[in-house]
C-alpha positions as CSV (number, residue, x, y, z in Angstrom):
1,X,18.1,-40.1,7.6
2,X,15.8,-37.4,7.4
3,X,12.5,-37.3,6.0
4,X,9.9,-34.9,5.7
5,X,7.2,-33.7,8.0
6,X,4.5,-31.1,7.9
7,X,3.9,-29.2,11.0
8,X,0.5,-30.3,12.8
9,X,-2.9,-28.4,11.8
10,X,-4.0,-25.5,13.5
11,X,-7.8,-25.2,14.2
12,X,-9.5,-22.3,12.4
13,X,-9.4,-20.2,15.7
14,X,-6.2,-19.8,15.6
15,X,-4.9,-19.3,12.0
16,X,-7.5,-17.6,9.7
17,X,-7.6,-16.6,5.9
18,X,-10.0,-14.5,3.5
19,X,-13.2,-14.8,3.0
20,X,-14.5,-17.3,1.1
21,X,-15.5,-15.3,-1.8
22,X,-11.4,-13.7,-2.2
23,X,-10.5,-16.9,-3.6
24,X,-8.1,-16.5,-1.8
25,X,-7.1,-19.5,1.1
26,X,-9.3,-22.0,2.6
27,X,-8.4,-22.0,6.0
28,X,-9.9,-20.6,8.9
29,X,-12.5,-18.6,7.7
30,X,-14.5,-19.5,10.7
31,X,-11.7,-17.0,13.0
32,X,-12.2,-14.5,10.3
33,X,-15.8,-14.4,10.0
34,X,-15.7,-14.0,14.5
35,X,-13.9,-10.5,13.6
36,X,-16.6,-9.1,11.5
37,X,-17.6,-5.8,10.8
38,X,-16.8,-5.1,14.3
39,X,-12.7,-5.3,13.6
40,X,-11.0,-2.6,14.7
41,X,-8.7,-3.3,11.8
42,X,-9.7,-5.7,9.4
43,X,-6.5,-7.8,7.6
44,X,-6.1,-6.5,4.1
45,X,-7.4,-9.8,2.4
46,X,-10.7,-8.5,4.6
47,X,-10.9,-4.8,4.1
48,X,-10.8,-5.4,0.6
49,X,-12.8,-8.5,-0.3
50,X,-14.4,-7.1,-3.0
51,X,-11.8,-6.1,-4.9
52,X,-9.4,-9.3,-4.7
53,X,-12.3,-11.4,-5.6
54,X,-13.3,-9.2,-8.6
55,X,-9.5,-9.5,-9.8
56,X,-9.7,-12.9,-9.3
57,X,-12.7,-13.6,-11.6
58,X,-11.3,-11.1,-14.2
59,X,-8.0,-12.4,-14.1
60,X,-6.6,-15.2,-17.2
61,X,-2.7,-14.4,-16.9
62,X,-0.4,-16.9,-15.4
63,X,-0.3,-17.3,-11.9
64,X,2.7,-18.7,-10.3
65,X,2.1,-21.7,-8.3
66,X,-0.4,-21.3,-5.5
67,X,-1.0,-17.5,-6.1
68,X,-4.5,-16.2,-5.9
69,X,-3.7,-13.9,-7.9
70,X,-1.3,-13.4,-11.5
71,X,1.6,-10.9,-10.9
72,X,0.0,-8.2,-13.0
73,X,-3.0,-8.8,-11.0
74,X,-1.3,-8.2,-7.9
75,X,0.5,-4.9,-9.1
76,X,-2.9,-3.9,-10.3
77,X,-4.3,-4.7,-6.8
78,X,-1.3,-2.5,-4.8
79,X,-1.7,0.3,-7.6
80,X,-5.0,0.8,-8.3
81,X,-6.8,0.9,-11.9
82,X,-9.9,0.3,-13.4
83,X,-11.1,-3.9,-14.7
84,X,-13.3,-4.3,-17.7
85,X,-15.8,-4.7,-16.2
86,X,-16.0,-1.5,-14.5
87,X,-14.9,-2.2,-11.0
88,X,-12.5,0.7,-9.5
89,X,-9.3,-0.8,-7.2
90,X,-8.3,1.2,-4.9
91,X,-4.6,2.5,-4.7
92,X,-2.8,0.6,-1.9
93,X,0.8,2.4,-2.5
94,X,1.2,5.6,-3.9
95,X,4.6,5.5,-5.8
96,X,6.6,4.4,-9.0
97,X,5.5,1.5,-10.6
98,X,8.5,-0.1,-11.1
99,X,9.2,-0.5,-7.4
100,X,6.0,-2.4,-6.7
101,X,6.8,-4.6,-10.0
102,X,10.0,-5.6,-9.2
103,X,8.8,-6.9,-5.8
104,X,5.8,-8.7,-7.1
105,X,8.4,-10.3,-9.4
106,X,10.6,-11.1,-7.0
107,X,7.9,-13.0,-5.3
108,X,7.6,-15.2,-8.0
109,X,11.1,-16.4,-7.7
110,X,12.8,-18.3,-5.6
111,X,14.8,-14.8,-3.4
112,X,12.9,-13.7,-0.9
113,X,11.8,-10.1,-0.8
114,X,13.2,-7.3,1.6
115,X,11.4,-3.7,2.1
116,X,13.6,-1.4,2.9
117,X,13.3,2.7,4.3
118,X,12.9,5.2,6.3
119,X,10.4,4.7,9.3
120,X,6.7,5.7,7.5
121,X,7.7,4.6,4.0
122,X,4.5,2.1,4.2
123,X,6.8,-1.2,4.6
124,X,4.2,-2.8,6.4
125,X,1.7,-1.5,4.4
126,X,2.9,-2.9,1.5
127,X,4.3,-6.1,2.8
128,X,0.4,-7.2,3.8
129,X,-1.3,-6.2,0.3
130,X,1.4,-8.1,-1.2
131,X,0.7,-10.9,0.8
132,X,-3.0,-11.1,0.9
133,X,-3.3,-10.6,-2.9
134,X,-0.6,-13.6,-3.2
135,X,-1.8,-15.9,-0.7
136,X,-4.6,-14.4,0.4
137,X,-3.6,-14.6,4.3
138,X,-1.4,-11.7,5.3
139,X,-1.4,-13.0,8.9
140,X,1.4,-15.4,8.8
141,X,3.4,-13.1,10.8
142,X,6.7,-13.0,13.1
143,X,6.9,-9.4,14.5
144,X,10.3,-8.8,15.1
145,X,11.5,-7.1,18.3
146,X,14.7,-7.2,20.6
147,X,13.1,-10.4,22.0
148,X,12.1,-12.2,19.0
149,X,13.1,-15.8,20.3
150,X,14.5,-18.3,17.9
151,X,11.1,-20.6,18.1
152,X,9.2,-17.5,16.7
153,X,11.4,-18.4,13.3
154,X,11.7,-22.3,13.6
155,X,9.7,-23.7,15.6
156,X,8.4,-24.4,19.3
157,X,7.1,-27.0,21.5
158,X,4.0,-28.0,23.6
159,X,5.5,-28.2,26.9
160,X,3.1,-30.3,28.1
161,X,3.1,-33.3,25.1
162,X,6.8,-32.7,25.2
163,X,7.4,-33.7,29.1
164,X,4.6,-36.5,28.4
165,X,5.7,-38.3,25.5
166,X,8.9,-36.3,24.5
167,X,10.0,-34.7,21.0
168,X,6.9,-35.6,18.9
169,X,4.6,-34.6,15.7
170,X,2.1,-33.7,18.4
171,X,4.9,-31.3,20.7
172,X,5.7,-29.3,17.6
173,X,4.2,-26.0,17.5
174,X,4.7,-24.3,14.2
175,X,6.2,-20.9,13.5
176,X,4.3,-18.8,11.0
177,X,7.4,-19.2,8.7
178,X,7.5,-23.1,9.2
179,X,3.7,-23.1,8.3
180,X,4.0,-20.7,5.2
181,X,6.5,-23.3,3.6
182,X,4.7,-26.4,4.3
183,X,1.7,-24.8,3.2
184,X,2.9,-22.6,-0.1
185,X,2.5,-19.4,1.2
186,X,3.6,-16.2,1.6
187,X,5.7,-15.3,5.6
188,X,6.0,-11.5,6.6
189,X,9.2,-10.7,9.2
190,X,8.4,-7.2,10.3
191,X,11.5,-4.8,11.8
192,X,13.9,-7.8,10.9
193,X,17.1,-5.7,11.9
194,X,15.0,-5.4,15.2
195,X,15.8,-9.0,15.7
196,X,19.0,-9.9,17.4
197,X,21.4,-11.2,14.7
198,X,21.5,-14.5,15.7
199,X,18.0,-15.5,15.5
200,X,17.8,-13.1,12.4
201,X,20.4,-16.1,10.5
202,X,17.9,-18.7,11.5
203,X,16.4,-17.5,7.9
204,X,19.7,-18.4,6.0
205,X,18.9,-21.8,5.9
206,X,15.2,-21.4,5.4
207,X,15.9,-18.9,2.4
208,X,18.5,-21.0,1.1
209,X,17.9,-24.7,1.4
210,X,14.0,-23.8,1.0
211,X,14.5,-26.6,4.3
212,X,13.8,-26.1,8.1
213,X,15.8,-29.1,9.6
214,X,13.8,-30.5,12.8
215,X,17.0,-32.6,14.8
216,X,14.7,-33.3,18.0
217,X,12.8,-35.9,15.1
218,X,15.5,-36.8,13.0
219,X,12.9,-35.1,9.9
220,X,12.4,-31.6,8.2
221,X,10.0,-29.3,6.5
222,X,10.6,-28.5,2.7
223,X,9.1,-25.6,1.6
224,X,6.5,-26.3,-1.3
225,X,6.2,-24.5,-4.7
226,X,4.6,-20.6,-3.7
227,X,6.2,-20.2,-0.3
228,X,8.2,-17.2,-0.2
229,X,9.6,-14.1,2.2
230,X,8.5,-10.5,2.6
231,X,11.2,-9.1,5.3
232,X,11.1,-5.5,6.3
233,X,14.0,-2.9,7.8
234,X,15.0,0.0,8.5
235,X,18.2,1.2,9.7
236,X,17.3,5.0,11.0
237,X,16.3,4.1,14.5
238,X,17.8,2.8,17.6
239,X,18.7,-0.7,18.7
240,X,19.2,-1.5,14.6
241,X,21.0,-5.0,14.1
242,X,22.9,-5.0,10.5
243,X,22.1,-8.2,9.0
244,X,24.6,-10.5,8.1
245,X,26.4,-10.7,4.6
246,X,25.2,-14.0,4.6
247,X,21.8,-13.3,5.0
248,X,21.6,-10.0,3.2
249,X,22.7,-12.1,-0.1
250,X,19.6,-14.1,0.7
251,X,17.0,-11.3,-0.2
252,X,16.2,-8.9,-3.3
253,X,16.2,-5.8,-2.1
254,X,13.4,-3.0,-2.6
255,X,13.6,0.5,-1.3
256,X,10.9,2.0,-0.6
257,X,11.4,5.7,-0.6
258,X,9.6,9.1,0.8
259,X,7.0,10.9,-1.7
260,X,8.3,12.1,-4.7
261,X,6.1,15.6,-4.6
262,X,3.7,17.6,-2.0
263,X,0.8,16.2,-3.5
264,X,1.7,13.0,-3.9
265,X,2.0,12.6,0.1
266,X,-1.4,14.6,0.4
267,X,-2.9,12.1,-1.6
268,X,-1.3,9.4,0.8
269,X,-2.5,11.0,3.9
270,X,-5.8,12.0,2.9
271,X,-6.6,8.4,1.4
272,X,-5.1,6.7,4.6
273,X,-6.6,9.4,7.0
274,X,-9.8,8.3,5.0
275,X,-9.8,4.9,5.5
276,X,-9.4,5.0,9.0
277,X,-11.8,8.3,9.6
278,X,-14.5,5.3,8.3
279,X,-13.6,2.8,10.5
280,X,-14.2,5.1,13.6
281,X,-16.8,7.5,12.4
282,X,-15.0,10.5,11.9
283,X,-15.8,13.4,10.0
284,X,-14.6,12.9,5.9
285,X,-11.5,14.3,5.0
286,X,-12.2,16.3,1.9
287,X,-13.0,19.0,4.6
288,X,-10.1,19.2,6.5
289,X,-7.7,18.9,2.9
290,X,-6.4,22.5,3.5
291,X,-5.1,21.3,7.5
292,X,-3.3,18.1,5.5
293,X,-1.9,20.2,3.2
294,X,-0.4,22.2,5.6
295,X,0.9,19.5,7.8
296,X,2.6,17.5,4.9
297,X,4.1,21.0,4.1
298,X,5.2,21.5,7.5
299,X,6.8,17.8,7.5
300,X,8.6,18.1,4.4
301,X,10.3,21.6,4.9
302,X,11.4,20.4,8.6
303,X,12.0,16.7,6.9
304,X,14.8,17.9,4.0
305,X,16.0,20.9,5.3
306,X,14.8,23.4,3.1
307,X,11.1,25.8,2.8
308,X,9.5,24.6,-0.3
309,X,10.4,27.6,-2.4
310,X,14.2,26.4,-1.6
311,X,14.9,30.3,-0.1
312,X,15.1,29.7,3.3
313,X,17.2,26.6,5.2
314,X,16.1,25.4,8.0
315,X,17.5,22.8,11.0
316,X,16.0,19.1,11.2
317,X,14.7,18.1,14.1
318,X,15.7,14.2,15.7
319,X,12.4,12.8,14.6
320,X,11.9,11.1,11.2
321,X,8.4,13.5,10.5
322,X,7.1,10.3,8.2
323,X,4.4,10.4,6.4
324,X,2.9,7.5,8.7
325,X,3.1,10.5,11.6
326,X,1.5,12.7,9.3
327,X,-1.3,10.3,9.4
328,X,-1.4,9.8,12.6
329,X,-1.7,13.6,13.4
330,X,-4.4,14.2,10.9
331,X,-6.5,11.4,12.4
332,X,-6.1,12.5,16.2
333,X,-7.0,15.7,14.4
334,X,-10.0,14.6,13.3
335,X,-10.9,12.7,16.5
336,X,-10.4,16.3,18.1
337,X,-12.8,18.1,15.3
338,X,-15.4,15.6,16.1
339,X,-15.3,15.4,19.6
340,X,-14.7,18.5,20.8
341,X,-15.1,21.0,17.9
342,X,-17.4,21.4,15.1
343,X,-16.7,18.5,13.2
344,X,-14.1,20.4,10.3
345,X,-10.6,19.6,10.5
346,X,-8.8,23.0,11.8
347,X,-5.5,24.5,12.6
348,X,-6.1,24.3,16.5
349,X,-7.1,20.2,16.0
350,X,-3.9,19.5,14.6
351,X,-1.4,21.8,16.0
352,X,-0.9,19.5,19.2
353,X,0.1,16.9,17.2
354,X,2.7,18.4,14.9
355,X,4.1,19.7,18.6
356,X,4.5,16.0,19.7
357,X,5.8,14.6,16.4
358,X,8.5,17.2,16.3
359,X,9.6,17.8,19.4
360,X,10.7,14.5,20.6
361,X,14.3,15.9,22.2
362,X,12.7,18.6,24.6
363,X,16.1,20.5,24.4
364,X,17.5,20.7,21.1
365,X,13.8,19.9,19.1
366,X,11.8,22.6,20.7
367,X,14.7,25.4,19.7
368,X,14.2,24.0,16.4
369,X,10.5,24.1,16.2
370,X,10.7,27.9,17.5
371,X,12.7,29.0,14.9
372,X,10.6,27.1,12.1
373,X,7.3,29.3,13.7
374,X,9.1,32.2,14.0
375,X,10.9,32.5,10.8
376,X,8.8,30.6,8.3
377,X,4.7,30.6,9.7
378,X,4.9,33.3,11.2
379,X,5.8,35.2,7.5
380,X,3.5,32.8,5.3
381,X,0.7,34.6,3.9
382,X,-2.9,32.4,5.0
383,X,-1.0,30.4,8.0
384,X,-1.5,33.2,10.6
385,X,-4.5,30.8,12.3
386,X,-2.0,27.9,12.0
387,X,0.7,30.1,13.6
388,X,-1.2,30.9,16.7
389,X,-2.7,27.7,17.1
390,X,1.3,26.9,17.4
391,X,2.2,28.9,20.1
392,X,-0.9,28.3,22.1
393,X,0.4,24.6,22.5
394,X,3.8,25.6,22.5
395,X,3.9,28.0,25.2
């Protein structure tokens, strides 16, 4: 007969949580204070301390059992707004409301949640906020490639214990999934479809049972009240595995789609551009907001098809042009303006970078790219820096 059994402890060095002053998880906050200051990239529940802990103390709506935070504190933590008290949050996710509502929701339900878009749509991004402001530990995390192993789902085993004394308490070594439901918190599966499909239905009797079975010990973990799911997917790049029917009925799914407007995404970029510009001392970003503007412009018209005044059509390169990769180019941008220019974002810092994200078939992309140059930059009144800079790196 089975019986239950929580997985053994890990030492604070190798599973940590917030801060203490998050409220938010009381594990490890020996690993997490190690990091520091000096972290190249601090977890969410890190980065923004301050602001989880000040929704925490202003927060008197229900919370769900083992949450932090209440749903509407969590929305307001991915959304951004202003408390009573005065204290600004930050914007996480720049987008409709409803999407980030139903998702909180769906955490607080028993169906686990699935993020799904096109590469750059901030899955991950979201995914982590939602989990640090629900459990506050983002960092249970199975990272899901074409050699995600079964264990990294269930569960593994200490070799060592295990050819000593055989299957034992001691042996098991915990997934972050199996730890998440003995523990009440919240699991992230990143790239799920990456996974091959039959490690990827390990999850259907996790998600369904709310039960890991453990046969080597004759026991099982039950998930407790507040452990739940976040999954994300996309199905636009290569070596995609569907998911099963089965599992698919298992999740809520959210889609997370491209920005609405021109602005919008500016405001994405420059805000994450921003956040990382801090983190390695690079110039601010209100100066370079003209270069942003133009690279989100370039992205989009190459992205749908279509110059923004809708006159002119245009071909699509293979590349997805996300607004993650607008990121990224601003920031090397950047790095070039500080390192090697005068420290303002310009047309020649960025122009190398829009080259790489576009042209990622040498053949068919680059015939593309000319033609955008020739017959849209080229012609657009105020680009004629951003048009040479062009064809200094493409020729």
């Amino acid at each position: 007969m089975s019986v239950p059994v929580e997985p053994t402890p890990v030492e604070p060095s190798q599973h940590r949580s917030a801060p203490a002053n998050t409220g938010a998880g009381e594990k490890g906050r020996a690993g997490a204070a190690q990091a520091g200051p000096e972290a190249l990239r601090p977890h969410a529940e890190d980065a923004f301390a301050a602001e989880l802990a000040a929704l925490a103390a202003q927060d008197d709506r229900p919370r769900p059992a083992r949450w932090k935070l209440s749903p509407w504190a969590v929305a307001t933590y991915l959304l951004g707004g202003t408390l009573p008290d005065g204290t600004v949050i930050t914007p996480k996710y720049v987008g409709p409301r409803r999407i980030v509502e139903v998702a909180v929701t769906t955490l607080a339900t028993d169906r686990a949640l699935l993020l799904l878009g096109v590469p750059g749509t901030a899955k991950t991004w979201v995914s982590e906020h939602l989990a640090a402001a629900v459990s506050g530990d983002s960092t249970l995390l199975v990272q899901g490639t074409a050699g995600t192993p079964e264990e990294a789902i269930r569960y593994g085993w200490n070799y060592a214990q295990l050819l000593a004394h055989g299957p034992s308490r001691d042996a098991l070594v915990p997934s972050p999934v199996m730890r998440a439901m003995a523990e009440g918190m919240t699991a992230r599966v990143e790239e799920l479809t990456r996974i091959p499909a039959d490690v990827q239905d390990t999850l259907i009797t996790i998600l369904s049972e709310k039960t890991l079975p453990i046969p080597e010990l004759g026991a099982e973990v039950q998930a407790v009240r507040g452990f739940n799911l976040i999954a994300t997917a996309n199905d636009r790049d290569r070596g995609v595995n569907d998911l099963s029917s089965a599992l698919r009925r298992r999740f809520n799914t959210v889609v997370l789609p491209l920005p609405e407007s021109p602005e919008a995404e500016v405001d994405i970029v420059s805000r994450r551009v921003d956040q990382i510009g801090r983190s390695l001392d690079l110039p601010a970003v209100p100066d370079g907001v003209d270069e942003i503007r133009r690279v989100v412009t370039v992205f989009r018209e190459l992205r749908d098809g279509v110059t923004t005044d809708r006159r002119t059509k245009l071909k699509s390169p293979s590349g997805t042009l996300s607004t993650a990769e607008a990121i990224s180019v601003v920031t090397g941008g950047l790095a070039l303006a500080a390192h090697f220019g005068d420290g303002v974002l310009r047309a020649g810092d960025v122009a190398a970078g829009i080259l790489g994200a576009v042209v990622r078939d040498p053949a068919a992309d680059r015939v593309v790219w000319q033609e955008y140059l020739e017959t849209v930059v080229r012609e657009r009144d105020g680009w004629k820096d951003f048009y040479r800079a062009c064809r200094e790196v493409s020729a």
